[in-house]
C-alpha positions as CSV (number, residue, x, y, z in Angstrom):
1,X,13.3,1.9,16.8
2,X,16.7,2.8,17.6
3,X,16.1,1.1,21.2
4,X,14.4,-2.2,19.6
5,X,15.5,-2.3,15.6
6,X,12.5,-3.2,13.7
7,X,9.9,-5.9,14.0
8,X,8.2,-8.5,12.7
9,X,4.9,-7.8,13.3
10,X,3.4,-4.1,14.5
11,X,-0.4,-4.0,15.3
12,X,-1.7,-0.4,15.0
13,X,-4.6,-0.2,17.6
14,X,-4.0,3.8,18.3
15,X,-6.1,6.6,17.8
16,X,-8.3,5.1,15.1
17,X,-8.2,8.7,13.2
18,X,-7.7,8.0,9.1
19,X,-4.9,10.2,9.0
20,X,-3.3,9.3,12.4
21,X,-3.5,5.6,10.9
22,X,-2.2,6.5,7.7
23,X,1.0,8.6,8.9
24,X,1.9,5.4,11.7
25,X,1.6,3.2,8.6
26,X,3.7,5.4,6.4
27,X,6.2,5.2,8.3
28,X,6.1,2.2,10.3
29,X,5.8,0.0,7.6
30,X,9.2,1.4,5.7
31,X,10.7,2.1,8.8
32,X,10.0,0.1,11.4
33,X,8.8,-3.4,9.9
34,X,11.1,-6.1,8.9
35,X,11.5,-7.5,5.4
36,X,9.1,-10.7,5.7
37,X,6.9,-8.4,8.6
38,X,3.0,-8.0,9.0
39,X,1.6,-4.7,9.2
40,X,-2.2,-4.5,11.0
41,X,-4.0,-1.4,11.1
42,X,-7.2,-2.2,13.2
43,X,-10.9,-0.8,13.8
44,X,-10.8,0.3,9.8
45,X,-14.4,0.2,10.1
46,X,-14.0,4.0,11.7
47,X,-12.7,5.0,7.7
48,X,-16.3,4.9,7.0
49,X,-17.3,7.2,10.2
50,X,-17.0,11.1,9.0
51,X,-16.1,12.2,12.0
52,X,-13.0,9.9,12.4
53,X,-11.6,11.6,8.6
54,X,-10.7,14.8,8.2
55,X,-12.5,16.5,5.6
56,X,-10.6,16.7,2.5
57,X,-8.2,13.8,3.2
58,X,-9.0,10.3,1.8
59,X,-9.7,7.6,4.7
60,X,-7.0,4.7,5.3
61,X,-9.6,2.7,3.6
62,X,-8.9,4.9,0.3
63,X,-5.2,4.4,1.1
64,X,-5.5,0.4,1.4
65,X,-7.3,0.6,-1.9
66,X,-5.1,2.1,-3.7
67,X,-2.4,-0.2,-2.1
68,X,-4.2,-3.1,-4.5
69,X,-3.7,-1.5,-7.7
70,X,0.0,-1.0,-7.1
71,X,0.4,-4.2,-6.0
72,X,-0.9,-5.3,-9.6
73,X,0.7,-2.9,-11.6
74,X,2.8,-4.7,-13.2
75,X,-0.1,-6.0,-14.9
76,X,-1.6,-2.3,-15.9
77,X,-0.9,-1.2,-19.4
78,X,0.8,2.0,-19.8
79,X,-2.2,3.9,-20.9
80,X,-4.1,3.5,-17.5
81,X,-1.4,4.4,-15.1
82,X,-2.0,7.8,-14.8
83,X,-3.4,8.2,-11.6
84,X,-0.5,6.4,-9.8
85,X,2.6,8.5,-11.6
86,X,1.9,11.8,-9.9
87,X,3.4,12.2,-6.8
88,X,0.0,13.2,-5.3
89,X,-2.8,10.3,-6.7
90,X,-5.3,10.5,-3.8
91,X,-5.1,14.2,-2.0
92,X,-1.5,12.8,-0.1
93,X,2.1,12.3,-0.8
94,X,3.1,8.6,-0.8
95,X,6.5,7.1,-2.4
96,X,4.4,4.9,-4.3
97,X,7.5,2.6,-6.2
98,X,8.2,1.4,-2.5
99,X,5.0,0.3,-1.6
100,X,4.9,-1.1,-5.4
101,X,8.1,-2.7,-4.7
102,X,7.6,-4.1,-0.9
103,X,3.7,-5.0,-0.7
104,X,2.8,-8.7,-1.9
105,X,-0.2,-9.3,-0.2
106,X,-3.5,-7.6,1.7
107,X,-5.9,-9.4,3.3
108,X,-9.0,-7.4,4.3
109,X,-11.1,-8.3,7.1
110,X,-13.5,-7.1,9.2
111,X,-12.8,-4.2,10.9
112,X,-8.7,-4.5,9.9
113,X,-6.4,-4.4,7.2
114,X,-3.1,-6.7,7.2
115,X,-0.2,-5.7,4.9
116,X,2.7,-8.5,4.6
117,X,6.1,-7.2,3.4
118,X,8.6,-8.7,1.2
119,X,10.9,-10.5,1.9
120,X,13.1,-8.3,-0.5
121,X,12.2,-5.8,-2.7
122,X,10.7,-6.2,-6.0
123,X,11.9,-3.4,-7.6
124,X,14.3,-4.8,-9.9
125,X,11.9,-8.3,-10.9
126,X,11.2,-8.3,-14.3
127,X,8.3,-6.5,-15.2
128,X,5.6,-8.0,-17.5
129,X,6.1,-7.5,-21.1
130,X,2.6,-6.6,-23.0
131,X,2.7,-8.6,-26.6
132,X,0.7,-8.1,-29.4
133,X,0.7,-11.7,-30.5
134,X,-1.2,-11.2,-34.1
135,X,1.1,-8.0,-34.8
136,X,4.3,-10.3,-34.2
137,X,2.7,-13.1,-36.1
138,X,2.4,-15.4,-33.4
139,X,-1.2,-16.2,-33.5
């Protein structure tokens, strides 16, 4: 990246191991992908083959699942958020408030996941404001 700066689309098509995919998109997609970008991991469909996980490790298709629930936690009450404040929610370190933060979109299709970036981080948008309406007299 130091020879080419980052860019605006990467397609992973590499070794189509879980954790090989998940390290590239790690990094690739904070480091190495544009604001506005489109991350593509390819031949997901090997998240389901044991062979192509390593035992004890969640598959990429765990990690792109998880990836939804950030994306809408501005929308989870307090009370349910547990798995995603701990450093480690699925077996793996991930700086979670970035991907909260950056990720607006995944689209799931056969055999790929595609990840768009932000154009600018979220992290300072409002956040959704739970209201008891009845409790504030309001209903």
């Amino acid at each position: 990246m130091d020879e080419y700066g980052e860019f605006d689309i990467i397609i992973d098509d590499g070794s189509h191991q879980s954790e090989h995919q998940r390290a590239s998109w790690q990094f690739l997609f904070r480091e190495g992908l544009k604001a506005g970008g489109i991350y593509i991991v390819e031949d997901t469909y090997n998240s389901y083959f044991p062979d192509m996980t390593d035992e004890g490790t969640p598959s990429f298709m765990v990690t792109a699942k998880i990836m939804i629930d950030l994306m809408h936690m501005n929308y989870i009450l307090a009370g349910n958020t547990g798995p995603f404040i701990h450093e480690d929610p699925a077996g793996y370190s991930m700086p979670m408030e970035y991907y909260e933060a950056w990720i607006p979109s995944i689209e799931f299709c056969d055999g790929m996941v595609i990840f768009k970036k932000r154009l600018r981080s979220a992290s300072h948008a409002p956040k959704l404001v739970w209201i008891d309406l009845e409790e504030h007299g309001l209903e």
